[in-house]
Each structure stands twice: as C-alpha cells, then as structure tokens.
N, C-alpha and C positions, 0 to 999 in steps of 0.2 A: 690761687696761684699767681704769681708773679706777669706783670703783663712785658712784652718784648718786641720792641721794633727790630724788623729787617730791612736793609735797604737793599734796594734792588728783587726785581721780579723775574731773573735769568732764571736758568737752571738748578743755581745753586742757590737762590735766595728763595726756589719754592719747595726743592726738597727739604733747607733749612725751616722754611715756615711749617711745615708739615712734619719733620721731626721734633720739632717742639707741641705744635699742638698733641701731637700722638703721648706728649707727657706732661699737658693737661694744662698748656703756660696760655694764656691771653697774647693774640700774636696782632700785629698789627703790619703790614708789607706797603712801604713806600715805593715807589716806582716812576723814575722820568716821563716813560713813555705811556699812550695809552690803552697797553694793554700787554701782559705779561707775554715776556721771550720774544720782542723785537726789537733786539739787540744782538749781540754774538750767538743768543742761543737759537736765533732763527732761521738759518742755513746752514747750518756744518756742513763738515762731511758726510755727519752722520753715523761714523764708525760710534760702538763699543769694543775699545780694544786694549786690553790689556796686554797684545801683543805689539802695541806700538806705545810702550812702558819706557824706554829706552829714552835718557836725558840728552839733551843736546851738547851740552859741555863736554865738550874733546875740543881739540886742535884744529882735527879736520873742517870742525864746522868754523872755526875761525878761519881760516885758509881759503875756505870754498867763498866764505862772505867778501874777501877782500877779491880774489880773481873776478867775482860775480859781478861788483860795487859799480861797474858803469853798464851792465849786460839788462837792459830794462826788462826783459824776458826771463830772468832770472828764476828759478825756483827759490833763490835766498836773495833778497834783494836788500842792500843797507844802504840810505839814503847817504849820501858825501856831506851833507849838512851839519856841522857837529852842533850838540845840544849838550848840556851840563849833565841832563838828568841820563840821555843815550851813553854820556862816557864810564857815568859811575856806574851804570846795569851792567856795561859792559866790562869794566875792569871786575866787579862780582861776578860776571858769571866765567869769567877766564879765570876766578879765582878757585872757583867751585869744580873748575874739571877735574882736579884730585879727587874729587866727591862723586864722580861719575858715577863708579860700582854701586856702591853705597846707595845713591840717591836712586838709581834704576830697581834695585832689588826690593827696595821702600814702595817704589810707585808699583811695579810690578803687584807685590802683596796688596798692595790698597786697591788696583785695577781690578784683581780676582774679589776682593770682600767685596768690592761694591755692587757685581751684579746680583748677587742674591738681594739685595736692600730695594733694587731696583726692579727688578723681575715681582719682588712681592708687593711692590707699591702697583706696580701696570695693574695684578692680577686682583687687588683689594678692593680698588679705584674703578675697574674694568675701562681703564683707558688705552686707548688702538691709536697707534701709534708708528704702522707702517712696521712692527717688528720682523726682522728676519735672521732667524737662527741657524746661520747655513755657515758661518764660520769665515775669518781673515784669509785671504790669500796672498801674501808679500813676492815679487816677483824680481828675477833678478836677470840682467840679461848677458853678463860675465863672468867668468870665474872671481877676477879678482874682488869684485861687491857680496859675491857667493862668499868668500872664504872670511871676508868679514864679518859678513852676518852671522858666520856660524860661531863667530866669538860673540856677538850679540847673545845669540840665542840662548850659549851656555849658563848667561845671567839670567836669561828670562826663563830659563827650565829650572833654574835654582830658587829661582822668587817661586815655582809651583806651579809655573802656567803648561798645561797639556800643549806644544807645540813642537813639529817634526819638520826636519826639511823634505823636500819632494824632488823628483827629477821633472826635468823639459815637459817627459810625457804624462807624467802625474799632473801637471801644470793646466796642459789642456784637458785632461781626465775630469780634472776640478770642473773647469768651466772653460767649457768648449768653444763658448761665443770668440772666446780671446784671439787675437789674429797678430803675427808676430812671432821670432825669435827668444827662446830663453833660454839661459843656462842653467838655471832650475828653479826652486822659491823657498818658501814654508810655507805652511797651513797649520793655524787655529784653529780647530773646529769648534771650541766654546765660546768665541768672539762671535757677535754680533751684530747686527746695524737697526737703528730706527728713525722715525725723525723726529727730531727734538722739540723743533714745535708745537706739534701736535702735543708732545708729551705735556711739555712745561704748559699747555691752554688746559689740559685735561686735568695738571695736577693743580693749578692755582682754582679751580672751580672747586675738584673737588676739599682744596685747603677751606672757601667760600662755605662751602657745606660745613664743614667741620668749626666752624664760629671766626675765621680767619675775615681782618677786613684788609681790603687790600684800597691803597690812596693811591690815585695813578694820575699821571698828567701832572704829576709834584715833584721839584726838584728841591734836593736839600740845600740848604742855604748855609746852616748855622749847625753845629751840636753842640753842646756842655755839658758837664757832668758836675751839676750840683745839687748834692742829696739825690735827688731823679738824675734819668739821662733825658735831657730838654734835644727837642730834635725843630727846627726851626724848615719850613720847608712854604717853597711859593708856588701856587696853579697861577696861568693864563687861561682865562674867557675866550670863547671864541669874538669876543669884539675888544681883545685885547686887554684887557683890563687885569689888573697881577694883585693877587688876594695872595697874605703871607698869611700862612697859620704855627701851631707849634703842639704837637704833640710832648706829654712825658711819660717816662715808662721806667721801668724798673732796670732793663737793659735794653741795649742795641747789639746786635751782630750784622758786621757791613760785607756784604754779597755783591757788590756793585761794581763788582770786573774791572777795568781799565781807571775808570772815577774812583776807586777805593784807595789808592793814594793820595789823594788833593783829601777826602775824609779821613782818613789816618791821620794826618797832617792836623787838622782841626783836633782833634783826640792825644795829640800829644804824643804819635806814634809815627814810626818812620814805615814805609812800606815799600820798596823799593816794584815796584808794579811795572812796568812797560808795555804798552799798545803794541801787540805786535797783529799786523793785518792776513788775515786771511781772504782765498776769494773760492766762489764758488760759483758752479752753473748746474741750474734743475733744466734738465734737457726733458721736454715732454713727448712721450711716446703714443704720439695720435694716432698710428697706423698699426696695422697686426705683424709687419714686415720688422719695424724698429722694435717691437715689443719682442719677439722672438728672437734681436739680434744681440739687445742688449742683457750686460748679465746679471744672474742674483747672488752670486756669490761674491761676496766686497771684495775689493783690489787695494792693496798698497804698490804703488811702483816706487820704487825704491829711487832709483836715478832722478824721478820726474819732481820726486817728491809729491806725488799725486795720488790721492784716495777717491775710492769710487762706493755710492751705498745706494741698493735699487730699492725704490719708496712707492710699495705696491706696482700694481700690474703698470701703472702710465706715468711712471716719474724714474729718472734716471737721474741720480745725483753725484757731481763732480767736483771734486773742491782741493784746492791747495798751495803751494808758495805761501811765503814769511816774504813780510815787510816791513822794515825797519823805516817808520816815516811818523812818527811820534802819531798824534791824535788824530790823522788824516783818515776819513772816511771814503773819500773819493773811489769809484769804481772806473778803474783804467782799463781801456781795450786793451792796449798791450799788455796786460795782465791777464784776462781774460779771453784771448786769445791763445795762448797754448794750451789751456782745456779744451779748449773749441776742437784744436788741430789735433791734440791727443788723444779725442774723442774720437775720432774722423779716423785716425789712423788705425787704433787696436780694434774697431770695432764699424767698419765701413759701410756695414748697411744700417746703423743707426740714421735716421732723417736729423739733423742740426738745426733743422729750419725753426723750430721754438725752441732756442735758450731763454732763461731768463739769469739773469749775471747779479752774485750780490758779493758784498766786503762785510768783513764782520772786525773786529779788533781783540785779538787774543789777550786777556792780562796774563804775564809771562813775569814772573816772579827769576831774578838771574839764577838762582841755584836749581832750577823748574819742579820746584815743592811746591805742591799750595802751602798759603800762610792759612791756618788754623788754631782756632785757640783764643787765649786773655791776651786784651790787650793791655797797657800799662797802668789805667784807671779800672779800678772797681766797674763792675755791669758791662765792659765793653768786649766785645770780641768778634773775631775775624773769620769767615769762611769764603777766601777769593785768591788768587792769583793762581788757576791750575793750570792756567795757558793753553794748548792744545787736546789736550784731556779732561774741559769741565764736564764734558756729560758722559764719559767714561767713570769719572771718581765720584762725581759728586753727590750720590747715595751714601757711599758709606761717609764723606768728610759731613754731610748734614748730620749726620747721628756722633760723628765726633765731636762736634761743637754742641748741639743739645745735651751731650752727656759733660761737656766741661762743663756747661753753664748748669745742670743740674748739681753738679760737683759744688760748684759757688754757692747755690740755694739751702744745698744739704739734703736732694732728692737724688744722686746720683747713686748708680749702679754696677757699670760696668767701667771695670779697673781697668781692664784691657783695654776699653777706647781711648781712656785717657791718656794712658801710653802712648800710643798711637798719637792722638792730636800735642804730647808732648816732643812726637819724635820728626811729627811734618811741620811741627811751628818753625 
C-alpha cells in the first residue's frame, strides 16, 4: 500500500493517521512538538458538541467584535492592529454570512456522524479519556438571547440533532450545583465532554501499535511534489545542533492547524487559515467540598461565551473568548481572569486556589468549514481549519480524507464520504 505523511500530531492528524492505517496505507506522522496534542488539542473546552454546530457568520458577531475591539476582557477580542492576511479572512468571512444556514446545517450533520467514528475508536483502542455522557446544557439569562436561540435551534433540530429547550427550573433540575438567575436554556443529551489529551496520547500510541511512525521534535521546512511528495523537515539536539532530514512518500495530508497555511502555500494552495486564540483554566478539585460543588453536566453560557467540561472526579475545566491577535501564544491575566471570576461566581463553593491557565490558537477557516479534501497537486491533501470544533468533527473528517485519498489510489469505497469531503472542501 501506498506509504503517507501527515503533518501534524493534534487531534486531527491522529484520527487522520489512524483512518488511513485501518485501510492498510504506510503512515508516517511529522510533528513540531515533542509529543503528540501539545498544541490546541491540549486544553479545550473539552465539549463534544454538535449542539454548538452553529457558524459564526452573522452581523451580529461583526457588531459585537467592533463594540468589544478596546474591552481587553472581552469574550470576542479583535486586536486594532491591521494585518493583510486579518483583512482578507475577514472580508471572506462577512462574505460567507449568506452561507450561515447552509454551513450550520453541514456542520450540524458532520458534528452528529462523527460521534459514532469516535466512540468506536475510544471503545476499540480502550482508551479513557475522562468521558462524560451526561449531555450540553446552553444557558440563557433573558428573553431576548432565549428567543434567538430558539431560531438557532430550529437549524440545529433540522441538521438531526436531539435538542429541546427547558425552563429556569429544568435548568437547575439539570445541574443543580449552578447558582444564578435564568431565563431558561436547551439541553443535548447526546452531547458529550472528554479530554482531548488524553485521547489524542491514547490514539497516537495505539496509531504506534498499528505500524504508524511518528517523527516528533521536526519541523517542516520544505515540501515538493516531484514524482514523490519530498517533505524536508529539521530536529534540534538538546545541545543545539539542527540535523535536516527528508522523508518521501507517496502522499501528504496536512493536519497542522494554525501552520497549515504557510504549508498550503509551499504546495501551491491557498488556505486562508487564521489563529484564532482560545484560553482555558483546569481548576483542580483537591477537596471533597469543590468536588461536590462543581458540575458534571457541561455548560455553554451563552452571553460569556464560556464552556465548562468536568474531567473526572478532580478536574474542573473552563475555557473560552476568541482572540483575534494573529500567531500570538501569549497567556494574558486579563484574559484569564473572567474564568477565574465566572467560576467564582456560578459556582462559589468551588476552591480557585489551583488554576492552571492555558491559550491554545484555533485554525478558523472564514466560512468556519474545515478544509478537506485534494489539494491542487496530485498526492496532496487537507484535513484542518475546523476552528472551534476540531475534536467535535474530527472523526468523521479523518475517514473523509482517507476515503478521498483511497478514491486517488483506486481503494475507495464509500461514495457518501466523498460527497461529503466534496461538500466541506
């Protein structure tokens, strides 16, 4: 069989690597860091949520970016700094809000296909991973956010997703711990939460098992597509010293989140990608008092723009705000900071005393489709920009690119994936 570089070791480049082993390809997984999912996929939220399916392109969220644009505390923060690459993502994605419907009711379906791909990888692999099947709870604390969701929702009950609104009291019924005012919510109960770390360490060992090599501590340098796809990539020695080597393979699929544009670019492919930042805090629950206060049923707050996913009995995870601030990794108090205080406040007898605070950088494609699929040259193809929803999709988009790339070989099977990776390219 055909051997295939993946770059990148996130989420997406190991259910990729392991949707292709499972159809018999020679996989070979490049990876910057030293060691797979220490990158975006290493703090989320943690949601799987197909109920948070829902594109960003509307108006509104243009409107809220520009009131926000000096409020450093923002939950949508756009840096005032203009950049070439921020102007064009941005005129595409204010081009794409006519595609709202459209693009929600797409993501919607692909949110529901992918837990099944992903539930049977946990249960195959027997990887634990903090799972908790106790369903979304979206919350709202006035009418007027109430009545637009319930236009939300009409889309997301038409993509298939099992999801109902609740009153106040069904609110706290759900999960009790919550403390606070509402005017009502929804609730998933097929939605999810796990942590991704754990997953993506679980699944790249057992990709490891299955004949997968994984090159780590290598950063790409160079690609070409001549006859092979030549991949040029350099490690540093811990006494510094930079060894370039060069693998070739038959194809490449680039999973490389935020860096999959500057590669695109090499490849003779335009990706219009943007870093968009996320931030998160794992509040640890050392005492039986915080463990009993906090909850397990996940939170979206709506207003806060804040998600919450409980990660076993001694981990409380809080994550969220968009940052519009191009490559920037930096972890800002004042960023991290209104977790802290939103923590504090829904949930007051949680202890605060051990956060720990991370930034992750979203790839956020403008019209917020992943790119999937061929790229322009023979052997190349794409599974990255899913922005806020890689470890929600990214099951089923792995088996959509294994099955385009099987399509290329002349091993392919399934017509409907192809569809599909022809409909989110």
């Amino acid at each position: 069989m055909p051997h295939v570089v993946v770059i990148g070791a996130g989420i997406t480049g190991v259910t990729t690597a392991y949707a292709l082993l499972n159809r018999g390809y020679s996989v070979t997984v490049i990876e910057r860091q030293r060691y797979a999912g220490m990158e975006t996929s290493f703090a989320n939220g943690g949601q799987l949520s197909a109920s948070n399916a829902e594109v960003w392109n509307s108006w509104s969220t243009i409107l809220k970016g520009m009131k926000w644009m000096l409020k450093r505390d923002a939950p949508l923060l756009m840096s005032p700094t203009p950049t070439w690459h921020k102007c064009l993502w941005l005129g595409e994605f204010i081009f794409n809000i006519k595609n709202y419907r459209d693009n929600t009711l797409e993501i919607t379906r692909l949110a529901i296909a992918a837990r099944k791909h992903l539930f049977a990888i946990a249960e195959r692999e027997s990887i634990e991973f903090d799972h908790e099947r106790r369903g979304i709870l979206h919350i709202y604390r006035d009418k007027q956010s109430f009545e637009h969701a319930l236009k939300v929702n009409a889309i997301l009950v038409e993509g298939g997703l099992d999801r109902r609104p609740v009153t106040a009291a069904e609110v706290k019924s759900i999960e009790p711990t919550l403390h606070g005012d509402f005017f009502g919510g929804f609730f998933t109960p097929s939605d999810s939460t796990g942590d991704i770390h754990k997953f993506v360490s679980g699944l790249a060992r057992a990709c490891e098992r299955r004949g997968a090599r994984f090159v780590l501590d290598a950063t790409v340098r160079r690609i070409a597509r001549d006859g092979a796809c030549r991949i040029q990539y350099s490690r540093e020695t811990p006494s510094g010293v930079t060894h370039v080597d060069e693998i070739d393979a038959d194809s490449v699929v680039v999973c490389a989140g935020s860096a999959s544009r500057d590669l695109a670019a090499m490849l003779g492919d335009r990706l219009n990608v943007y870093p968009v930042k996320g931030y998160s805090i794992t509040v640890h629950l050392d005492d039986e008092r915080s463990q009993k206060a906090a909850p397990w049923v996940s939170l979206l707050d709506d207003a806060a723009k804040i998600v919450t996913s409980r990660l076993g009995a001694g981990r409380f995870r809080v994550a969220g705000t968009a940052e519009f601030n191009g490559m920037n990794r930096d972890i800002r108090q004042d960023r991290i900071r209104p977790l802290v205080d939103w923590t504090r406040t829904l949930f007051p007898s949680v202890d605060t005393s051990r956060v720990v605070p991370w930034a992750g950088l979203r790839p956020m494609m403008p019209n917020m489709m992943p790119r999937v699929g061929r790229g322009r040259m023979p052997g190349v193809f794409y599974n990255t920009g899913h922005g806020h929803l890689g470890w929600t999709l990214s099951a089923a988009t792995a088996e959509m690119v294994a099955e385009c790339l099987a399509s290329e070989f002349g091993t392919g099977s399934n017509e409907r994936l192809r569809l599909e990776t022809k409909r989110a390219t």
